[in-house]
C-alpha positions in Angstrom: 188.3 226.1 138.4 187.0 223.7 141.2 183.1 224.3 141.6 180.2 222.3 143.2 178.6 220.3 140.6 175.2 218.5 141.6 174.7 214.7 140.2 171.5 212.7 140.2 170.6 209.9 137.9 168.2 206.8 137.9 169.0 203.0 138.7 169.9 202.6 135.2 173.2 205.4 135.3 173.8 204.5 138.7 177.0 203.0 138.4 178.2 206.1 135.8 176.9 208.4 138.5 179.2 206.7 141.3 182.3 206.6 138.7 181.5 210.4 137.6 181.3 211.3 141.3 184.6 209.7 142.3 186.2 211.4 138.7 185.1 214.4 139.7 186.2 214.6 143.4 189.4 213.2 142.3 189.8 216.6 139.7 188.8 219.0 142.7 185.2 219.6 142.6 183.1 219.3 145.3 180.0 216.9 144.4 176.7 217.1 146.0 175.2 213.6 145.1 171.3 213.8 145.3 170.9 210.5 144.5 169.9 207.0 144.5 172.0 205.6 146.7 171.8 202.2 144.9 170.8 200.6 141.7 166.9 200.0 142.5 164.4 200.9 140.3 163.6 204.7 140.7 161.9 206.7 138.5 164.0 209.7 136.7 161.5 212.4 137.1 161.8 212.3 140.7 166.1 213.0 140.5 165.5 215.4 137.6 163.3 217.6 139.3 166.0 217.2 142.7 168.5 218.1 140.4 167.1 221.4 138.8 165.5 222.4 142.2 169.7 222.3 143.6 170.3 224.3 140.7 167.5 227.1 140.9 168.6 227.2 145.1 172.4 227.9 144.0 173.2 224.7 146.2 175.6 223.9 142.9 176.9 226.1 139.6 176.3 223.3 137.4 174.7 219.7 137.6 174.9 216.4 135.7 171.5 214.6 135.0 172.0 211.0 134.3 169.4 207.8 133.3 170.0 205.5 130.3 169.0 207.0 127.6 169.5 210.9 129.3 166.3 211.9 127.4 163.6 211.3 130.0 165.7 213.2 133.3 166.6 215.8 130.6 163.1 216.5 129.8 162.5 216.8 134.2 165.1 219.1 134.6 164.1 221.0 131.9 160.4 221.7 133.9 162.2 224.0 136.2 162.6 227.7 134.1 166.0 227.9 136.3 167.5 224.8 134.0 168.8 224.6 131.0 169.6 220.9 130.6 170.8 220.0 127.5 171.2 215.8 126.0 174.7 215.5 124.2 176.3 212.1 123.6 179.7 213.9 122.2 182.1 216.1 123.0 181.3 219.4 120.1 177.6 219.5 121.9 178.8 219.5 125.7 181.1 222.5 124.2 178.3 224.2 122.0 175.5 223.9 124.7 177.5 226.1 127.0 179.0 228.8 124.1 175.4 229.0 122.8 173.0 227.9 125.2 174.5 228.9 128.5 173.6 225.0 129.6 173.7 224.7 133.8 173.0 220.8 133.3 174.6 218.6 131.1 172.5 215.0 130.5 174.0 211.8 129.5 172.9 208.6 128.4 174.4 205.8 130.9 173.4 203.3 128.4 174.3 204.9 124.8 177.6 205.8 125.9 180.8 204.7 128.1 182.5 206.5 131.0 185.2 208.0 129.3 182.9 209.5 126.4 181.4 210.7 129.6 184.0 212.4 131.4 185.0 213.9 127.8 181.8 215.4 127.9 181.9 216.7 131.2 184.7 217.9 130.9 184.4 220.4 127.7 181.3 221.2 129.6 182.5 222.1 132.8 185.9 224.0 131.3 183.6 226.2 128.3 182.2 229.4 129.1 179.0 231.0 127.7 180.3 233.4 125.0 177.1 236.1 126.0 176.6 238.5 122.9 174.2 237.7 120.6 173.2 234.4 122.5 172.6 236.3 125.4 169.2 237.7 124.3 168.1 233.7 123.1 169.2 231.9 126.6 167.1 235.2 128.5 163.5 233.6 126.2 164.6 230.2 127.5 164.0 231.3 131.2 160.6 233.7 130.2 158.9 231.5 127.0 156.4 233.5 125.3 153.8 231.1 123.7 152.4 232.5 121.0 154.0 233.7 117.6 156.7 236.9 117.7 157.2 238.7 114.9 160.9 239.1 114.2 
């Protein structure tokens, strides 16, 4: 099923964000690219945060959150209690984050792995659905954290 599916990255994935973007026009979906629009120094916070805000607004169902290592814009999108952005560098995680963690944002590393690792991952993300049940009451915390100690 076609969706829109939001993509940001830093200068560092910007060339895996343009291929991604044409890959995923090409399969049907419509893209809303928030940017950069070229491969000069950003900084990754600034598209994370774009990214999960797109996300929270329902401007997309899902979003893609690229920089080179994915670890620093998965840690911005991950600010926003409307994100769940989770790093995977293989295809059993981009699976597993949306069975068991109802992921909205999947994070790759432009640097630690090639385009079509990438698109594998994308795509087991973008075709798995959350499997609800007993995960559902676990993705509900991630959205309302309690800081201090529960007693099971």
């Amino acid at each position: 099923m076609a969706e829109t599916i939001a993509i940001a990255s830093d200068h560092a994935a910007f060339e895996m964000k343009a291929a991604l973007t044409e890959w995923l026009r090409a399969e049907g979906h419509e893209v809303l690219d928030l940017g950069p629009d070229s491969a000069a120094s950003v900084d990754y916070p600034d598209y994370g945060y774009r990214l999960a805000e797109a996300i929270a607004a329902g401007e997309a169902a899902r979003g893609i959150a690229l920089c080179g290592s994915g670890i620093g814009i998965s840690i911005s999108v991950n600010r926003h209690p409307a994100a769940r952005c989770a790093l995977v560098n293989e295809v059993l995680s981009a699976r597993l984050c949306r069975e068991h963690n109802d992921a909205n944002v999947i994070a790759l590393g432009a640097r630690l792995i090639g385009i079509e690792q990438a698109k594998a991952c994308v795509s087991a993300f973008l075709s798995t659905g959350f499997a609800g049940d007993r995960h559902q009451r676990r993705v509900d915390k991630l959205s309302h954290p309690r800081f201090h100690k529960e007693h099971a």
